[in-house]
N, C-alpha and C positions, 0 to 999 in steps of 0.2 A: 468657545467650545462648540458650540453650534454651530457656526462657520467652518471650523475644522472638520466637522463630520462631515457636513455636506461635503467639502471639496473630495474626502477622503471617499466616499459613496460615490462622485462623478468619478475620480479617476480607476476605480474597482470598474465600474462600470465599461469604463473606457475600453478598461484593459480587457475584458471580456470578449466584448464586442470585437477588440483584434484578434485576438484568438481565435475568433469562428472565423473570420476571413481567412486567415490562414488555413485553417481546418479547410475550409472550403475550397481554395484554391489548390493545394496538394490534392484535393481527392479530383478534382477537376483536369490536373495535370498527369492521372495515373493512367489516362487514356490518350495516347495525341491526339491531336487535330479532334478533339471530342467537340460535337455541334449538335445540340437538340436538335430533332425531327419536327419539322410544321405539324399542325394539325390538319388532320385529314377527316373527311366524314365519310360512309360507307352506304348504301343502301342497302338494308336488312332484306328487303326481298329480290335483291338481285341475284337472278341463277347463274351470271357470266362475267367472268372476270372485270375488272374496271377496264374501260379505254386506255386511258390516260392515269397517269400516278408519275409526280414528281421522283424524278432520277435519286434514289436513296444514294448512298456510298457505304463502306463495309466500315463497321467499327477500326479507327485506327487508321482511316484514310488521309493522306496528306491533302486536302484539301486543292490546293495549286496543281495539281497533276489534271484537273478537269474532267471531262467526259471524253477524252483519247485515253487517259490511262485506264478507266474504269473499263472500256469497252476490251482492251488490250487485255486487262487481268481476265473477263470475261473469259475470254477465248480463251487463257492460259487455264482457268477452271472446266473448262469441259472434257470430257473423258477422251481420253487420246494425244492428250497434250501432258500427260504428267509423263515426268521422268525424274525416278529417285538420284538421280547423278545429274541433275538439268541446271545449268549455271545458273535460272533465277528461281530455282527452289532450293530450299534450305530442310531437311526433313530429319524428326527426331532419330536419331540409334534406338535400335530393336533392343530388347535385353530379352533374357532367359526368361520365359515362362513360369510360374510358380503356381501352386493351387490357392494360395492367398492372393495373386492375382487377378487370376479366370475368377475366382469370387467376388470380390471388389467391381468386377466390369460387369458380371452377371447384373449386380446391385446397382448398379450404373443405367442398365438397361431397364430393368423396372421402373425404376422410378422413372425414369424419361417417361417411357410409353405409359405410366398414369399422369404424368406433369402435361404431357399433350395430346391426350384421346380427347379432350373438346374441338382440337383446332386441325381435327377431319375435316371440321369445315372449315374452308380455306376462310370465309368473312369471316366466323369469328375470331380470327388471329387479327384481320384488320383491323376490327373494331375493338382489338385490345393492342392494338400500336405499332402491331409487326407492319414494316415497310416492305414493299416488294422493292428488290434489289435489279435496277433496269430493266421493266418491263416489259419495253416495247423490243426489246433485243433477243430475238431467239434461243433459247436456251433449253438446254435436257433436261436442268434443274433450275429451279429459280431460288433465291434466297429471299424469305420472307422475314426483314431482320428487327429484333426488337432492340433500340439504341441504350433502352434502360436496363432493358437486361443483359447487356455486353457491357454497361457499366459497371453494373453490379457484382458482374464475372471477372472483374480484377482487384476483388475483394474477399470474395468470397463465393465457393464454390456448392451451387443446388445442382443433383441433375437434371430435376425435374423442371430446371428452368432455362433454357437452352438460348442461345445469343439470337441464335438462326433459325427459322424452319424450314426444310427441304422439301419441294413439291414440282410436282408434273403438272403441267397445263393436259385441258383435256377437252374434250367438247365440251364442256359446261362449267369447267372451273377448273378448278386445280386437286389433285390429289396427293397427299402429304403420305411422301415417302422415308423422311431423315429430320436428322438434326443437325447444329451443327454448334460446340461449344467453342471461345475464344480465350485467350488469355495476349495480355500486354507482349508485345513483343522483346521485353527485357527482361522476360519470363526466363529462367534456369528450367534445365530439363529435369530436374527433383520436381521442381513447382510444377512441372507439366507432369508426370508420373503418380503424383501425388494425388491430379484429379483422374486422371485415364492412365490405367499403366499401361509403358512404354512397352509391357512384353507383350501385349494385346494391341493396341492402338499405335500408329505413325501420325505423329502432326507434321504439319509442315508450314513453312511463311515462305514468303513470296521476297525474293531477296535482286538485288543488284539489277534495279528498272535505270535503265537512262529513256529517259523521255526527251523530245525532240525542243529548242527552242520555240518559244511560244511563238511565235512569227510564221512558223512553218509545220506549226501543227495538222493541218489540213491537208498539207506535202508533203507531210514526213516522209520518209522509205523506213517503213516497219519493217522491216527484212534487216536492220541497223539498231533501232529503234523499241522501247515496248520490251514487255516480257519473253517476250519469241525473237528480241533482236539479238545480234550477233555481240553488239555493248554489253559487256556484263564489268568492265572497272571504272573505278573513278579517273583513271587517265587519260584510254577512252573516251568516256563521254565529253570529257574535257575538252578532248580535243578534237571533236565531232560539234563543240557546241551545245551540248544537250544538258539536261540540270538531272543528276546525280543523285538516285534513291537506294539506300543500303537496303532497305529493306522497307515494305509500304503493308498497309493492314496490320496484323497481329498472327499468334500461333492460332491455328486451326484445325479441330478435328471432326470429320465426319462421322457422323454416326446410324448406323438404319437397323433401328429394333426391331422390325417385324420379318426381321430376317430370323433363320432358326438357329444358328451358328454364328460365334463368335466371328470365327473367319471371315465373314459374312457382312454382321453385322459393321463391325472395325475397319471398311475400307476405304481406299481415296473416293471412288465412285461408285454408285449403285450400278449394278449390273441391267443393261438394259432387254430384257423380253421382250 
């Protein structure tokens, strides 16, 4: 009888213990290409941006696309280059307005700008894990991205805890303009509405990248190639050679509270003064 228990105790055991792997593995799998970030250290009294900082990638990044697609998407995120009709953007339908959902967004906005009035200061966003998102790459905006909290945001939705932080390099640091929230990109547009309504807010994902074989990455002709290339089908790229992304990162939406107005607040880009 004693024998019997024991076995029966290992195999309860057993079975446990698979269960959490599974557990763990779906929740792991709810992100693609999900890759914890290194550890990074920061010097607390430093007045100026870091040098150097390892090339982050955006929640949702295919990994294999390298540091050509990252920089590609770059440019594809700067103001100027969006177009609500542009073969590699993909952007939510507007819906009708309601005053239950100007309230909802108002509440949205709150809580954000108390979730992130510590990390005015650009360190202490680093020193609690935000990655700067290509650094050394010129940019209007920079994305200062937290991996754990863009995990966490295809589970469940805080406003006050945002995937991304939006900021300006400056003479002396960076000054934090936005936000920016994420969702899996197998997100339904309820599930996106549900966090930022659609009648307030556009998300968008970054859809149909042919990227260039890997051999001729350094040669490519971006003018073919990349988010800005003329490839936008899988037949196309096929037949150019090139390896085939439906869609790369996740659903995104910007965000900038300290704007006065909704209109404002809810846009692709910050308006640059």
């Amino acid at each position: 009888m004693f024998a019997r228990g024991t076995v029966v105790q290992i195999v309860a055991k057993a079975g446990m213990l698979l269960g959490a792997l599974c557990v763990v593995t779906v929740l792991l799998a709810a992100i693609p290409a999900h890759r914890p970030p290194a550890a990074q250290v920061f010097a607390q009294d430093s007045t100026t941006p870091p040098a150097e900082v390892d090339h982050g990638s955006m929640p949702g990044m295919d990994m294999s696309d390298e540091h050509a697609s990252e920089k590609a998407a770059v440019r594809d995120m700067t103001p100027g280059h969006h177009d609500a009709h542009s073969q590699h953007m993909t952007m939510s339908a507007m819906r009708e307005q309601t005053p239950e959902d100007t309230e909802r967004a108002k509440e949205v906005v709150t809580q954000l700008r108390a979730g992130i009035e510590k990390y005015r200061d650009y360190r202490v966003a680093l020193n609690d894990g935000f990655k700067i998102f290509l650094p050394n790459i010129p940019q209007p905006e920079y994305h200062f991205t937290s991996y754990r909290n863009g995990f966490l945001e295809a589970f469940a939705f805080d406003p006050a805890r945002p995937t991304s932080l939006l900021y300006r390099k400056t003479s002396s640091g960076y000054e934090l303009v936005g936000a920016m929230y994420t969702m899996p990109k197998r997100a339904t547009e309820e599930q996106l509405d549900a966090r930022v309504p659609l009648s307030v807010a556009m998300w968008h994902l970054h859809t149909n990248l042919c990227m260039p074989p890997r051999a001729q990455l350094r040669n490519a002709d971006w003018t073919k190639f990349g988010l800005k290339g003329s490839i936008a089908t899988q037949d196309a790229c096929d037949a150019a050679g090139g390896r085939f992304r439906p869609s790369i990162f996740g659903w995104m939406v910007h965000v900038y509270p300290y704007e006065e107005s909704l209109d404002k607040v809810f846009v692709m880009h910050h308006r640059m003064d």
